[in-house]
KOLGUDREN-84065 format. One record per residue (C-alpha): residue in one letter; x, y negated, z negated. Coordinates in steps of 0.2 Angstrom, whole numbers, padded with zeros to 4 digits, always signed. Each point is the difference from the previous one (the first is absolute). Example, Ala and Ser with C-alpha at 12.3 -4.5 7.8 and 13.67 -1.06 7.14 Angstrom:
KOLGUDREN-84065
a+0062+0022-0039 s+0006-0017+0003 
This chain:
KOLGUDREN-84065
x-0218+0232+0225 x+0006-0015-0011 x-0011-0013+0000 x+0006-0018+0005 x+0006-0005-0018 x+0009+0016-0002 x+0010-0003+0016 x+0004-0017-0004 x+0005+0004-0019 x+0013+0015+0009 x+0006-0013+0013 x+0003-0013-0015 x+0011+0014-0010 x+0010+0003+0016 x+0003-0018+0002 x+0007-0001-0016 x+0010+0017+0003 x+0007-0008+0013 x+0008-0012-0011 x+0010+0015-0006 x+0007+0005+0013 x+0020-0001+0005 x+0002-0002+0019 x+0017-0010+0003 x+0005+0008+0014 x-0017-0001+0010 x-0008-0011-0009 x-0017+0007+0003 x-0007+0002-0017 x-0016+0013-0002 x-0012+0002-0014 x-0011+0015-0003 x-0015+0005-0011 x-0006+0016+0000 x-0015+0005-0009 x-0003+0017-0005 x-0017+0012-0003 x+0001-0002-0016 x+0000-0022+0000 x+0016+0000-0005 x+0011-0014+0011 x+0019+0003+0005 x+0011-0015+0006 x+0016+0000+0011 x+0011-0009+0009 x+0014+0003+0013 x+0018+0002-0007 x+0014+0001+0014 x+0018+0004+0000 x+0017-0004+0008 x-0001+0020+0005 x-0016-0004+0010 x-0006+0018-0003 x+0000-0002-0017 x-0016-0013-0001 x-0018+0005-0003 x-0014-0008+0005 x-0013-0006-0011 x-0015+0012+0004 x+0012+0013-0007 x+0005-0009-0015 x-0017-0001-0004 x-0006+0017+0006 x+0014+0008-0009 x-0005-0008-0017 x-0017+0006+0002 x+0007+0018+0005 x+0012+0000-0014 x-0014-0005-0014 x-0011+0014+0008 x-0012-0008+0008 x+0000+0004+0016 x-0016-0002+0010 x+0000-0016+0009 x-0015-0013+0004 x+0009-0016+0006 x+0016-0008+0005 x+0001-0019+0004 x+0018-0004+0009 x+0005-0018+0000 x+0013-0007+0011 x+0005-0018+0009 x-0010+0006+0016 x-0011+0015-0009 x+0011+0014+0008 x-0006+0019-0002 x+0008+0012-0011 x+0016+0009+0011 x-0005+0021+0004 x+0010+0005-0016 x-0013-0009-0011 x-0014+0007+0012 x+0006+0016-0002 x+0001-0001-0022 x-0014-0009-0001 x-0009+0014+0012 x+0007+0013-0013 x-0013-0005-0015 x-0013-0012+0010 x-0004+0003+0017 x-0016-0010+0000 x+0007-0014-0009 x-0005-0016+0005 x+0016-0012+0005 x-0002-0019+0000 x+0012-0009+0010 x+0002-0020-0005 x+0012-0013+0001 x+0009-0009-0014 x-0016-0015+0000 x-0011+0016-0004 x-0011+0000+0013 x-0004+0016+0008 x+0005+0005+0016 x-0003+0017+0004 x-0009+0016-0013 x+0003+0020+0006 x+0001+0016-0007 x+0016+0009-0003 x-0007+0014+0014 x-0002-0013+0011 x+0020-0006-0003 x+0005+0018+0003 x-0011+0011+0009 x+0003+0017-0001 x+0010-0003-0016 x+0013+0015-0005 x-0009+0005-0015 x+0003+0016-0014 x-0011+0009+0009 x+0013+0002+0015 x+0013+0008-0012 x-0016+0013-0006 x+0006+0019+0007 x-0013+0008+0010 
């Protein structure tokens, strides 16, 4: 579990990831922070398209850079938003993949938090690599 100055210095990097973020379409701009096993910290923001289905949100920005440097076991993610809005099921679902007791911080943009969960508690009975083990 992160203690209360770790979970405001995670929201504080998602606040300013927000800042990142490119959102004309909806304009509903996201920061994430995600905090890995091994203390390292991973940013992201949204990034949207004209081709809708093109966008990605920011928990899987940053979840993706944290895969792609190899560090992949998960301890935190803070998610900032307007009206501290939880990560969409695709994010559930990655973020299940290399974390699933993770602790997710939900907060708004003035940083306060509203709401802290596990990823297992985002997704119960998460699809995981052990579904696609043969018997």
């Amino acid at each position: 579990m992160l203690d209360e100055k770790q979970k405001g210095d995670l929201v504080a990097a998602a606040i300013k990831a927000r800042k990142s973020s490119y959102s004309p379409y909806s304009s509903y701009a996201v920061g994430a922070a995600l905090l890995t096993e091994k203390g390292e910290l991973y940013t992201g923001s949204n990034i949207e398209n004209a081709a809708y289905p093109m966008s990605i949100c920011a928990e899987r920005v940053a979840a993706f850079k944290a895969i792609s440097a190899e560090d992949r076991a998960f301890k935190a993610i803070a998610v900032v938003t307007r009206d501290g809005g939880f990560p969409c099921g695709a994010c559930r679902q990655v973020l299940s993949e290399f974390g699933l007791d993770a602790e997710v911080i939900i907060a708004d943009d003035n940083g306060r938090i509203l709401e802290e969960s596990t990823v297992s508690d985002l997704l119960p009975g998460a699809f995981s690599p052990s579904n696609l083990k043969s018997s």
